[in-house]
Jmol script that loads the backbone (N, CA, C; Angstrom):
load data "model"
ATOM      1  N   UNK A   1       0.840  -1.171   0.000  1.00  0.00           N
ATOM      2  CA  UNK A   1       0.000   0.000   0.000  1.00  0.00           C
ATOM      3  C   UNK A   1       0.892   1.243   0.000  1.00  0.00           C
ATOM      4  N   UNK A   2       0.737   2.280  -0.686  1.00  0.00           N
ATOM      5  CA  UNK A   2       1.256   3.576  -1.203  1.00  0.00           C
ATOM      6  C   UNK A   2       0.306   4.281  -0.090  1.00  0.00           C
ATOM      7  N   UNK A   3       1.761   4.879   0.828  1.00  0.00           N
ATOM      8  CA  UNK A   3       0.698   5.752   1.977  1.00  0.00           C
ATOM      9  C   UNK A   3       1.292   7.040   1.427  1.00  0.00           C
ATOM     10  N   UNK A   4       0.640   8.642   1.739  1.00  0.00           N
ATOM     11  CA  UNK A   4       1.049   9.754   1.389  1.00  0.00           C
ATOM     12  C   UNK A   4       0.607  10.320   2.353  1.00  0.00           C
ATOM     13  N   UNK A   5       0.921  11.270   3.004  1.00  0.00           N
ATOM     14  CA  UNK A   5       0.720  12.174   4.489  1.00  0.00           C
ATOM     15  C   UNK A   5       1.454  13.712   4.521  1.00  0.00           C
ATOM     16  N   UNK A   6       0.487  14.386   4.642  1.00  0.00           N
ATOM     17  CA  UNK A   6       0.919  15.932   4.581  1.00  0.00           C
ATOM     18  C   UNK A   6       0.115  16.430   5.627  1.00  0.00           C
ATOM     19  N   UNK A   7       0.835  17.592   6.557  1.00  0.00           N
ATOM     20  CA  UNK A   7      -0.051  18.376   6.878  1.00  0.00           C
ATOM     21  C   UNK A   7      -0.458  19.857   6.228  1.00  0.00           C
ATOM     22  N   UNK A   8      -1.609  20.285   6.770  1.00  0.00           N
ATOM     23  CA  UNK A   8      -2.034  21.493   5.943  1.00  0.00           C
ATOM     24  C   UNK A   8      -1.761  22.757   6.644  1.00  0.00           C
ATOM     25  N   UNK A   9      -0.075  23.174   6.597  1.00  0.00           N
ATOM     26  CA  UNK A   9       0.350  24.150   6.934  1.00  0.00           C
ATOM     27  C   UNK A   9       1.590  23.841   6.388  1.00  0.00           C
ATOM     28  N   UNK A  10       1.837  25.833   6.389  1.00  0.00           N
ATOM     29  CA  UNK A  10       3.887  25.766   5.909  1.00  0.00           C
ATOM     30  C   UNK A  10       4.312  26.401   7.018  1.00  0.00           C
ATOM     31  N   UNK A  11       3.851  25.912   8.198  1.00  0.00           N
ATOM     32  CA  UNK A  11       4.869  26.371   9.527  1.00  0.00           C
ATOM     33  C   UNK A  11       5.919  25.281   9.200  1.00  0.00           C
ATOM     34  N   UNK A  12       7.320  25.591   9.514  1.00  0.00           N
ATOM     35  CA  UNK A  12       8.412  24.982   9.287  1.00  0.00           C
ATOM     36  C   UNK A  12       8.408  23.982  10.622  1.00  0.00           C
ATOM     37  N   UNK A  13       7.539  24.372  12.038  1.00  0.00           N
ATOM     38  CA  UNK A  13       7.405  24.005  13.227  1.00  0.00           C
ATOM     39  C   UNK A  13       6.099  22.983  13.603  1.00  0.00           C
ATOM     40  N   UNK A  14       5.554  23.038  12.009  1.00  0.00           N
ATOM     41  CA  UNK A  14       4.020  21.860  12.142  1.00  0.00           C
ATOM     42  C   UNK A  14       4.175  20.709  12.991  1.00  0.00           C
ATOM     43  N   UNK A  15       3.337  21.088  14.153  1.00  0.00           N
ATOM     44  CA  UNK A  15       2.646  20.141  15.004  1.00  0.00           C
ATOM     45  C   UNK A  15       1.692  19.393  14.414  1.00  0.00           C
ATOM     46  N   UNK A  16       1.467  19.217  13.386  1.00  0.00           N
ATOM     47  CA  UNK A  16       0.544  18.512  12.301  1.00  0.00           C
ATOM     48  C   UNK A  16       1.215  17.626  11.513  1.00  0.00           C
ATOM     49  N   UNK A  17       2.605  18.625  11.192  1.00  0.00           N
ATOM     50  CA  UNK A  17       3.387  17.357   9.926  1.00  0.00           C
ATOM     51  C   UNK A  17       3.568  16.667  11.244  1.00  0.00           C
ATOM     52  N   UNK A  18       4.387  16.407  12.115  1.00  0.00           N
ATOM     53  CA  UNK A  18       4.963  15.843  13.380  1.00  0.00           C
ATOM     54  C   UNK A  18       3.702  14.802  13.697  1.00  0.00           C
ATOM     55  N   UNK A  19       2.334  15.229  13.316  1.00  0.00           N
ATOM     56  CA  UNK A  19       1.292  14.113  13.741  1.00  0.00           C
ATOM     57  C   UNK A  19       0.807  13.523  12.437  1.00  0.00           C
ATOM     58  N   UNK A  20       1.210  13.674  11.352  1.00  0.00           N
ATOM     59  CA  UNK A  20       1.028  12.701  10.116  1.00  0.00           C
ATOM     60  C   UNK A  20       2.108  11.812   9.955  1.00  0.00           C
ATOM     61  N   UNK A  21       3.303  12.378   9.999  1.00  0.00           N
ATOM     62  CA  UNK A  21       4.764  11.895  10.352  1.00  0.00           C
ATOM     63  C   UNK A  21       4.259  10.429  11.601  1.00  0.00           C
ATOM     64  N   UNK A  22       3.749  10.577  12.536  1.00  0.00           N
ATOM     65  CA  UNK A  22       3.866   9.716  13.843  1.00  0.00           C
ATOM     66  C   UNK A  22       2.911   8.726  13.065  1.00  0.00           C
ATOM     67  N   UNK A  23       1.735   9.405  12.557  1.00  0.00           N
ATOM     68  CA  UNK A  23       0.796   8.278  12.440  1.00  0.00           C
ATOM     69  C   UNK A  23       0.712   7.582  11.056  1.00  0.00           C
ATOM     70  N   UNK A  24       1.714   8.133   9.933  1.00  0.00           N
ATOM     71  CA  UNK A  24       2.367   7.564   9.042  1.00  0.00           C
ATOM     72  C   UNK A  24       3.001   6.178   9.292  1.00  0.00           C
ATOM     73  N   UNK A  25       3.844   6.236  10.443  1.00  0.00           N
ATOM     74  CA  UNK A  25       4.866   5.490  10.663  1.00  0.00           C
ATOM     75  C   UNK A  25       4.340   4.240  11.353  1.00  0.00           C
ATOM     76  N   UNK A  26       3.085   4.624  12.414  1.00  0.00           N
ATOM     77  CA  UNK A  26       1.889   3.350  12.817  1.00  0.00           C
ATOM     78  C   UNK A  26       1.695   2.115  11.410  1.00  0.00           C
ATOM     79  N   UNK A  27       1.555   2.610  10.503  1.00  0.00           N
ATOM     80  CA  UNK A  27       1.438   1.543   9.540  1.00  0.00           C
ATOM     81  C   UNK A  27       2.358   0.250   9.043  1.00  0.00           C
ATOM     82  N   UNK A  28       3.861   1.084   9.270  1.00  0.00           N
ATOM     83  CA  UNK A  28       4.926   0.180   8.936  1.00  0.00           C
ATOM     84  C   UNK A  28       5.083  -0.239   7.581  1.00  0.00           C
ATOM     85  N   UNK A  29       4.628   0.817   6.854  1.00  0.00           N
ATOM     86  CA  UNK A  29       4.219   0.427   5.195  1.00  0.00           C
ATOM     87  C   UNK A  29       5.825   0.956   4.771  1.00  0.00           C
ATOM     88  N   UNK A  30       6.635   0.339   3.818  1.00  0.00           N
ATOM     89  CA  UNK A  30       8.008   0.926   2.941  1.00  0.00           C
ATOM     90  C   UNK A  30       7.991   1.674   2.085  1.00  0.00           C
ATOM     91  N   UNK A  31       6.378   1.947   1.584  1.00  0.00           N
ATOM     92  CA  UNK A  31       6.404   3.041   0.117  1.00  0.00           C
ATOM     93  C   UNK A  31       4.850   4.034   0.795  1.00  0.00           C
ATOM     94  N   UNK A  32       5.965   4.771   2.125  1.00  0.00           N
ATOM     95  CA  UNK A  32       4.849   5.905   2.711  1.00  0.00           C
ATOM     96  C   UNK A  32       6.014   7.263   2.490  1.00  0.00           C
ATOM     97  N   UNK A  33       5.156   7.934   2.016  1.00  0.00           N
ATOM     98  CA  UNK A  33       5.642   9.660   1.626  1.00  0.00           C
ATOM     99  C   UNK A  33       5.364  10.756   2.802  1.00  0.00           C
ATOM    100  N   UNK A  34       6.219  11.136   2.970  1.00  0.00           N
ATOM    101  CA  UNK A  34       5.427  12.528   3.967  1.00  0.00           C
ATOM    102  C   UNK A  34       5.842  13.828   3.430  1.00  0.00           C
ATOM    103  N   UNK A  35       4.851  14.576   2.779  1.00  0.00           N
ATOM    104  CA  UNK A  35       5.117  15.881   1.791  1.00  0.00           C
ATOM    105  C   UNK A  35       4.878  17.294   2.780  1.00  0.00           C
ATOM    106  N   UNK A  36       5.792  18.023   2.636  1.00  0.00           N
ATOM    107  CA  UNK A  36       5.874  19.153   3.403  1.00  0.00           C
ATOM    108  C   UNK A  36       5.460  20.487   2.145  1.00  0.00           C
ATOM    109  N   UNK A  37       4.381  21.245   2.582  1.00  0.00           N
ATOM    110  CA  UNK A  37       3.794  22.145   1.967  1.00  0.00           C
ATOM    111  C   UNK A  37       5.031  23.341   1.176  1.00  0.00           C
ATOM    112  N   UNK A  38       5.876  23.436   2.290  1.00  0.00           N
ATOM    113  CA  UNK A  38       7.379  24.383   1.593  1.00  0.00           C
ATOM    114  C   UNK A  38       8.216  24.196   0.751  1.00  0.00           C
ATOM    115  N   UNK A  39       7.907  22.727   0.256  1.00  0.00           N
ATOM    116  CA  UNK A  39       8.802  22.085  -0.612  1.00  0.00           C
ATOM    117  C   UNK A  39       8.204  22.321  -2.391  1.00  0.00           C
ATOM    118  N   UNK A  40       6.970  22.903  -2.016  1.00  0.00           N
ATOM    119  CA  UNK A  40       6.351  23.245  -3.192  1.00  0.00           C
ATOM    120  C   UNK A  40       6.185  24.372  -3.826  1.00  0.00           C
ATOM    121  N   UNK A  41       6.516  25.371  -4.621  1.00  0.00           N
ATOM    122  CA  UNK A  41       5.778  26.745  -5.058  1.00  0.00           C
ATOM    123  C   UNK A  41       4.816  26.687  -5.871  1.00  0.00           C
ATOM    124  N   UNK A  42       4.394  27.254  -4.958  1.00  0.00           N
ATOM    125  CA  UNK A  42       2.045  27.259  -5.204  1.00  0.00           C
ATOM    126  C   UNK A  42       1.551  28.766  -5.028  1.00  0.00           C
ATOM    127  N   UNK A  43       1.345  29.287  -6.223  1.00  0.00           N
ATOM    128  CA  UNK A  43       1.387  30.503  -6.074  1.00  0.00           C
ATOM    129  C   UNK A  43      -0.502  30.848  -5.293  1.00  0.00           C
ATOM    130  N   UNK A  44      -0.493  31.734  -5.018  1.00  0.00           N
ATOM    131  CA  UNK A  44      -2.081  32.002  -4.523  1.00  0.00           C
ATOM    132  C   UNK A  44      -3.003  31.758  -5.644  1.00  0.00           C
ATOM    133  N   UNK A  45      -3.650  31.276  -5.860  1.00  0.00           N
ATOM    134  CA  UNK A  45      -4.241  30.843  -6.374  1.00  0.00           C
ATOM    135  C   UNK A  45      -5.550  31.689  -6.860  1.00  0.00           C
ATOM    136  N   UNK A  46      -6.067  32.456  -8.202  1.00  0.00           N
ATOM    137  CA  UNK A  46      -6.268  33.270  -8.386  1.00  0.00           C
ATOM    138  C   UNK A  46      -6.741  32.840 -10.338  1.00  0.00           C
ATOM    139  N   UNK A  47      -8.300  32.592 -10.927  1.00  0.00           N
ATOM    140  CA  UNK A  47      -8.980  32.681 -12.021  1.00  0.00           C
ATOM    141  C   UNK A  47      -7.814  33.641 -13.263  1.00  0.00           C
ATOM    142  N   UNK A  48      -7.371  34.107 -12.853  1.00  0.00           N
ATOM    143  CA  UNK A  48      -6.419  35.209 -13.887  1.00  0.00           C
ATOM    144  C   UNK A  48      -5.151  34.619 -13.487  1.00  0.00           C
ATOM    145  N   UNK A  49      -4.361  33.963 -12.814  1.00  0.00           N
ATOM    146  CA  UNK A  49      -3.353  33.533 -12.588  1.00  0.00           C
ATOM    147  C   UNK A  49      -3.085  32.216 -13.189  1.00  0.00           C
ATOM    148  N   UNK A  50      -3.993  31.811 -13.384  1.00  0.00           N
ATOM    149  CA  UNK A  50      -4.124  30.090 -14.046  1.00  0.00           C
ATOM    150  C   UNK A  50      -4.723  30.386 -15.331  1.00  0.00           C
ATOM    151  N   UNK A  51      -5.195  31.650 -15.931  1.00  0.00           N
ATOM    152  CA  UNK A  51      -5.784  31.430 -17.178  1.00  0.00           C
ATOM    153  C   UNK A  51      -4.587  32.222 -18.157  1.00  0.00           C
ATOM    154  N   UNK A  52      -3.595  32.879 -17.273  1.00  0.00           N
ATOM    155  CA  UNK A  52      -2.299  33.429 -17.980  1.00  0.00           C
ATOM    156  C   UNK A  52      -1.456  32.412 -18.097  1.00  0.00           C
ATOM    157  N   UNK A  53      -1.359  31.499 -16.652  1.00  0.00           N
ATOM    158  CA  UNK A  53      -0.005  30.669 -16.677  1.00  0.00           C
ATOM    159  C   UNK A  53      -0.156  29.152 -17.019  1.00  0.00           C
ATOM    160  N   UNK A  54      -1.118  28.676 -16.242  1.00  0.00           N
ATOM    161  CA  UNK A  54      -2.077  27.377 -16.413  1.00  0.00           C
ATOM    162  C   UNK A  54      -1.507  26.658 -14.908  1.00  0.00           C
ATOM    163  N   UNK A  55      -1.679  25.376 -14.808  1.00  0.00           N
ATOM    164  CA  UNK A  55      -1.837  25.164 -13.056  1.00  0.00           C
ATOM    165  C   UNK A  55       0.049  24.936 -13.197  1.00  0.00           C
ATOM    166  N   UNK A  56       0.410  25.379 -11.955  1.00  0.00           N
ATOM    167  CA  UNK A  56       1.638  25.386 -11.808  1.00  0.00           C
ATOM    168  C   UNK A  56       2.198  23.457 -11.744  1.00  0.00           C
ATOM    169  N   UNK A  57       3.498  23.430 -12.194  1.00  0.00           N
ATOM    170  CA  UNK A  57       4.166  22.731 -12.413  1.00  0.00           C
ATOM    171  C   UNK A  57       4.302  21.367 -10.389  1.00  0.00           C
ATOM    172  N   UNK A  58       4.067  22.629  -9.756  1.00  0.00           N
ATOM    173  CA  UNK A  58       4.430  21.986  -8.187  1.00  0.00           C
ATOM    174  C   UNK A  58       2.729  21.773  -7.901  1.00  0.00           C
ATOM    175  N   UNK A  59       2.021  22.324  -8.506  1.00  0.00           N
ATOM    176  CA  UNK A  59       0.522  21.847  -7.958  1.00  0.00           C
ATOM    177  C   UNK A  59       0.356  20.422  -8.678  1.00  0.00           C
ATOM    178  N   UNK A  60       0.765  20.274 -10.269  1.00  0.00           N
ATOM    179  CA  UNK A  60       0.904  19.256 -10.624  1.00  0.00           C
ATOM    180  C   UNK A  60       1.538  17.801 -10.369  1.00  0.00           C
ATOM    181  N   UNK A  61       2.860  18.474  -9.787  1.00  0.00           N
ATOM    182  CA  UNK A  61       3.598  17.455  -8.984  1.00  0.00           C
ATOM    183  C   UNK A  61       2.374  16.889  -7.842  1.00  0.00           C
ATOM    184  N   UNK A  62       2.411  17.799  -7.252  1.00  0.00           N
ATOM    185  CA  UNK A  62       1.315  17.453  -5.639  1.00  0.00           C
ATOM    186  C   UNK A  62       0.416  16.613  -6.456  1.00  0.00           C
ATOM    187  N   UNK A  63      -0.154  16.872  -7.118  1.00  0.00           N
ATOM    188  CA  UNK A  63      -1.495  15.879  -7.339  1.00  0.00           C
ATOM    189  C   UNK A  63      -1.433  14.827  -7.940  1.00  0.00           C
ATOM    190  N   UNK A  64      -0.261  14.363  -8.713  1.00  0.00           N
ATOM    191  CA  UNK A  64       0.297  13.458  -8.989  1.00  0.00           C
ATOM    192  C   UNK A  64       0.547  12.155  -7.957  1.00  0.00           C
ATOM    193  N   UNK A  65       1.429  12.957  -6.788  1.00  0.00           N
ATOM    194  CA  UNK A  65       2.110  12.266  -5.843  1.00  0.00           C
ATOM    195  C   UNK A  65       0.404  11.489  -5.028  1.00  0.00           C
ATOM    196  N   UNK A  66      -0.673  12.496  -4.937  1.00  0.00           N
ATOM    197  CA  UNK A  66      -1.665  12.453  -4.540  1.00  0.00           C
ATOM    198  C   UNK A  66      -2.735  10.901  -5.322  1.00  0.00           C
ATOM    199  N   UNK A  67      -2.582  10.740  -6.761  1.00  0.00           N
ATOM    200  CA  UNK A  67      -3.300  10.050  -7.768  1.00  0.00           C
ATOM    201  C   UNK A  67      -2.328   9.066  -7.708  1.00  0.00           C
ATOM    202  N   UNK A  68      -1.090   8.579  -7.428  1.00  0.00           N
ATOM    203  CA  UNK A  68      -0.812   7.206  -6.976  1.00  0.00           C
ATOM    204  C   UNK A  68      -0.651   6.530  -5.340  1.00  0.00           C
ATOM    205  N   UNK A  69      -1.120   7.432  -4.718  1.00  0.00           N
ATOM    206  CA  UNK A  69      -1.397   7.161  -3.765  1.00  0.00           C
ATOM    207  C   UNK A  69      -2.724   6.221  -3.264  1.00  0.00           C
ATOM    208  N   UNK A  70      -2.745   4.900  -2.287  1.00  0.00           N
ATOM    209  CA  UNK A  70      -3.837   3.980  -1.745  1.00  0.00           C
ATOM    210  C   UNK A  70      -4.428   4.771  -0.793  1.00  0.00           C
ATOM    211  N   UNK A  71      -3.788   5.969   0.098  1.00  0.00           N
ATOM    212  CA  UNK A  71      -4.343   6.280   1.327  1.00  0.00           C
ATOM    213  C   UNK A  71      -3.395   7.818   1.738  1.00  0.00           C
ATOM    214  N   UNK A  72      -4.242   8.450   1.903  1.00  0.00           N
ATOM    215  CA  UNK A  72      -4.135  10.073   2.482  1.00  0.00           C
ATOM    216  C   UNK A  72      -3.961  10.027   3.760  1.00  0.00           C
ATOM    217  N   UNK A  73      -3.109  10.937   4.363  1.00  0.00           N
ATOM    218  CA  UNK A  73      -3.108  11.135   5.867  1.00  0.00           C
ATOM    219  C   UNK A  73      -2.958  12.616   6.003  1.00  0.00           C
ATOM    220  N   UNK A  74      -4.326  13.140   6.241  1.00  0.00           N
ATOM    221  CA  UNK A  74      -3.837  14.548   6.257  1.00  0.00           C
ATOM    222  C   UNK A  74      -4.221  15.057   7.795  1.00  0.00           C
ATOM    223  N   UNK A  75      -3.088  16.260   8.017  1.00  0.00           N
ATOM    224  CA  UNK A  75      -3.935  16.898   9.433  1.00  0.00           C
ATOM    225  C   UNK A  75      -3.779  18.533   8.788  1.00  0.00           C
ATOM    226  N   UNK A  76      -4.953  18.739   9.149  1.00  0.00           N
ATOM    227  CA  UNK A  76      -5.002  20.434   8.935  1.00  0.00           C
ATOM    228  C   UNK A  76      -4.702  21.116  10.481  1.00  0.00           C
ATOM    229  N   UNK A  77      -4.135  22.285  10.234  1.00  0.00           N
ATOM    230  CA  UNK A  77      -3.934  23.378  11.145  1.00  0.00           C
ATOM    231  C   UNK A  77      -5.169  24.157  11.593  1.00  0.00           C
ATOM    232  N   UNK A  78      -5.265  24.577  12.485  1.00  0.00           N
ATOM    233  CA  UNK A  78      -6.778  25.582  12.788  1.00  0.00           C
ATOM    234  C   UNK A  78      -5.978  27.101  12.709  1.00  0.00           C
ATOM    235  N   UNK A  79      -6.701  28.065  12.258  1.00  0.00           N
ATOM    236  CA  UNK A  79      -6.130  29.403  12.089  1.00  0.00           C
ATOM    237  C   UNK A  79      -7.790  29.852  12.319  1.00  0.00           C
ATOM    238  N   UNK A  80      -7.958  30.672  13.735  1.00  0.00           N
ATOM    239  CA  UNK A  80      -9.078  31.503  13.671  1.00  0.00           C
ATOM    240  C   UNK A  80     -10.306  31.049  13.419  1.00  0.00           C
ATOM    241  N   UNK A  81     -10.426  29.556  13.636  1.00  0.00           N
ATOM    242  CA  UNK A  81     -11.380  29.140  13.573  1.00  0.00           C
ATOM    243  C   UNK A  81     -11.377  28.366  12.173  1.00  0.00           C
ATOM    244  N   UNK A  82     -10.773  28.118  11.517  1.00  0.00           N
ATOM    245  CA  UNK A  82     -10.508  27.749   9.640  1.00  0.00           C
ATOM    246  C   UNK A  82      -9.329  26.958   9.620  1.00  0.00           C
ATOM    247  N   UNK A  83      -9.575  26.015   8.533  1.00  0.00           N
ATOM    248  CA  UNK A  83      -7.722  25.589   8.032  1.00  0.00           C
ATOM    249  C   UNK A  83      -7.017  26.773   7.911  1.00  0.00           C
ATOM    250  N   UNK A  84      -6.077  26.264   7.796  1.00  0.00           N
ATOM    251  CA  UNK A  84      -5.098  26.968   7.310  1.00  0.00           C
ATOM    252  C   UNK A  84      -5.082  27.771   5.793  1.00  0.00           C
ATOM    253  N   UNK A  85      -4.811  28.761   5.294  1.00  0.00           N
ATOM    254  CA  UNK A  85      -4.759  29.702   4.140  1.00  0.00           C
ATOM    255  C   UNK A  85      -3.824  28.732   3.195  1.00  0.00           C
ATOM    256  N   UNK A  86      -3.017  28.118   3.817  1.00  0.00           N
ATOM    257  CA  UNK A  86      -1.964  27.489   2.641  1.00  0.00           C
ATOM    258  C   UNK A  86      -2.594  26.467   2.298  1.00  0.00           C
ATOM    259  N   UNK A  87      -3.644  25.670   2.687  1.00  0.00           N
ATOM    260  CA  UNK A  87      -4.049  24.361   2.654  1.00  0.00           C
ATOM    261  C   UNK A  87      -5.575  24.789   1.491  1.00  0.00           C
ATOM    262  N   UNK A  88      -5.962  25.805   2.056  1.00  0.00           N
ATOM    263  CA  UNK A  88      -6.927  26.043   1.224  1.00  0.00           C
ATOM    264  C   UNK A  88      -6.440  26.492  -0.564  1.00  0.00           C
ATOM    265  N   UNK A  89      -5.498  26.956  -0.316  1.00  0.00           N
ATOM    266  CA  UNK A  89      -4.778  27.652  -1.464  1.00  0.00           C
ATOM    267  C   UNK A  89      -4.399  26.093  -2.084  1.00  0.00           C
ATOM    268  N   UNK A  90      -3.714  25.108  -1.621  1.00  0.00           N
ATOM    269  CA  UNK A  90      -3.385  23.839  -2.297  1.00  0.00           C
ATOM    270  C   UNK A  90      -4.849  23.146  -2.476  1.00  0.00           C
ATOM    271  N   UNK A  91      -5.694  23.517  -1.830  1.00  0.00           N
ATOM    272  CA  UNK A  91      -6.769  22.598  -2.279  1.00  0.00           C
ATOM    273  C   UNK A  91      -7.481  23.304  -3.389  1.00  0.00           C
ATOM    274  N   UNK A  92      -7.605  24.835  -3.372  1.00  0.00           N
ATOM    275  CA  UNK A  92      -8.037  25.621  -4.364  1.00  0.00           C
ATOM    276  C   UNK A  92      -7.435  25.087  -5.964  1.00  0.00           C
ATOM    277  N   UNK A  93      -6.233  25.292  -5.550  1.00  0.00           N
ATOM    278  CA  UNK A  93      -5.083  24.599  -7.249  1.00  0.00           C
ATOM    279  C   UNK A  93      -5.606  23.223  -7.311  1.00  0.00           C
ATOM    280  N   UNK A  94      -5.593  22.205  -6.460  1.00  0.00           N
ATOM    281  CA  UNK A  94      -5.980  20.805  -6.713  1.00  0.00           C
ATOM    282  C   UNK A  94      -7.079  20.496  -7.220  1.00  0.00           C
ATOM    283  N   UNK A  95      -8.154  21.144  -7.406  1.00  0.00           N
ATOM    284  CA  UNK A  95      -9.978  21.371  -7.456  1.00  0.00           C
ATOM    285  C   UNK A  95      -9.650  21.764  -9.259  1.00  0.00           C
ATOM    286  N   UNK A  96      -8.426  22.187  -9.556  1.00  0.00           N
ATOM    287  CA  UNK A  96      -8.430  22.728 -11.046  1.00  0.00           C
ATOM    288  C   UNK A  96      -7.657  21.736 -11.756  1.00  0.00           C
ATOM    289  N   UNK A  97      -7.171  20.531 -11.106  1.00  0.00           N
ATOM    290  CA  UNK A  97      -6.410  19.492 -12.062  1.00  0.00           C
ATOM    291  C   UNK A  97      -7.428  18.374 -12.773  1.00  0.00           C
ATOM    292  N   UNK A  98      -7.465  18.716 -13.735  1.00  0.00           N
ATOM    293  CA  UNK A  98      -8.358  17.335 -14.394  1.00  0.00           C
ATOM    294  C   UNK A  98      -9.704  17.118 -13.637  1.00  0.00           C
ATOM    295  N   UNK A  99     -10.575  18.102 -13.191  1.00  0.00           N
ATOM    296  CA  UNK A  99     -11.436  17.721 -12.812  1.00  0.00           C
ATOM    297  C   UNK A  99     -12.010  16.698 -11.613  1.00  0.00           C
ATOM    298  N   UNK A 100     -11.007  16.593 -11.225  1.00  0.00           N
ATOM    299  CA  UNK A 100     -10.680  15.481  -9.812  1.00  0.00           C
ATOM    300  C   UNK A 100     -11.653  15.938  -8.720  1.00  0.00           C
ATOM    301  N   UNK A 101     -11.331  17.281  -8.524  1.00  0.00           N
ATOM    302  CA  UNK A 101     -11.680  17.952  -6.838  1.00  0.00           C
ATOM    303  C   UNK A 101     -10.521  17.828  -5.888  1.00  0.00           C
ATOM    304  N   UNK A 102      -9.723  17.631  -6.488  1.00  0.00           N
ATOM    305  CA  UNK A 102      -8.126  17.434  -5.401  1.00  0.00           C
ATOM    306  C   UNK A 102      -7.283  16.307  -5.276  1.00  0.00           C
ATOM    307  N   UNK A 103      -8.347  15.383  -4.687  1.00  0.00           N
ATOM    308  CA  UNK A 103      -7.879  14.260  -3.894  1.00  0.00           C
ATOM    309  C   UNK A 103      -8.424  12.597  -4.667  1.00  0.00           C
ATOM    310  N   UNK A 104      -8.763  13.110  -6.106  1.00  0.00           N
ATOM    311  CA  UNK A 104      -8.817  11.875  -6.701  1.00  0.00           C
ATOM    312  C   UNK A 104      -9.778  10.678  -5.711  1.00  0.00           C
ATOM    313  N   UNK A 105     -10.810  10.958  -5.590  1.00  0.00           N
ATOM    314  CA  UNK A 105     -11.400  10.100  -5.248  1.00  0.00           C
ATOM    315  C   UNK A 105     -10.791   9.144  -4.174  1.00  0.00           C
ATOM    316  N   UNK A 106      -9.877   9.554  -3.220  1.00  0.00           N
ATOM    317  CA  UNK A 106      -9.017   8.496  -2.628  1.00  0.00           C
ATOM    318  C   UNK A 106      -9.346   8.979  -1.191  1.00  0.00           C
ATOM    319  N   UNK A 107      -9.136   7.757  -0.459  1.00  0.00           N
ATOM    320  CA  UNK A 107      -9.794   7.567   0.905  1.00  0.00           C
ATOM    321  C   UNK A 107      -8.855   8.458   1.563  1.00  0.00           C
ATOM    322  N   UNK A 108      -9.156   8.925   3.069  1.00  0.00           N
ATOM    323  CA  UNK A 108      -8.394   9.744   3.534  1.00  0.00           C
ATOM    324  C   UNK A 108      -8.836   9.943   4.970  1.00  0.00           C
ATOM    325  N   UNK A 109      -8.075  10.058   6.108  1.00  0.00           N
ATOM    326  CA  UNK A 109      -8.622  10.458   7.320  1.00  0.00           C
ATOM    327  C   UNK A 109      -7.329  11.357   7.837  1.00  0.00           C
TER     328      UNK A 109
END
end "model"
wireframe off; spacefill off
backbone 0.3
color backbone group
């Protein structure tokens, strides 16, 4: 099984990656990923920004890494009552790849 685990923040200090990271590792699976949001440039995400440039090259990567994946492990951040701005912004770009909605139909907790 192809595990993939991100959390939904680019604090460099995510108490979230640190709890996808832990509960990644519960599985004991050899082909589990843990993707850090900073490792990507994802520009804000913006109808005129994608109809000049088209979906960025690192949103593509992400959703890729996302569409061979068996199983999601995501933890979102709370900001003010909301995810996180960066998570929404990656899910905003992901909602524009091929018609998916992000997460390819793939299970996830």
């Amino acid at each position: 099984m192809k595990i993939t685990a991100f959390a939904g923040s680019n604090s460099k200090a995510s108490i979230n990656k640190r709890l996808v990271t832990y509960t990644a590792s519960l599985f004991n699976q050899p082909d589990t990923t843990v993707l850090d949001l900073n490792d990507f440039d994802i520009p804000l995400y913006g109808i005129d920004t994608e109809l000049e440039n088209g979906i960025p090259n690192d949103v593509l990567k992400f959703s890729n890494v996302l569409k061979e994946s068996d199983l999601l492990i995501i933890s979102l951040a709370e900001h003010n009552g909301a995810y996180a701005t960066a998570f929404k912004n990656l899910f905003d770009w992901l909602s524009r790849v091929d018609g998916t909605k992000g997460f390819h139909n793939k299970l996830y907790f």
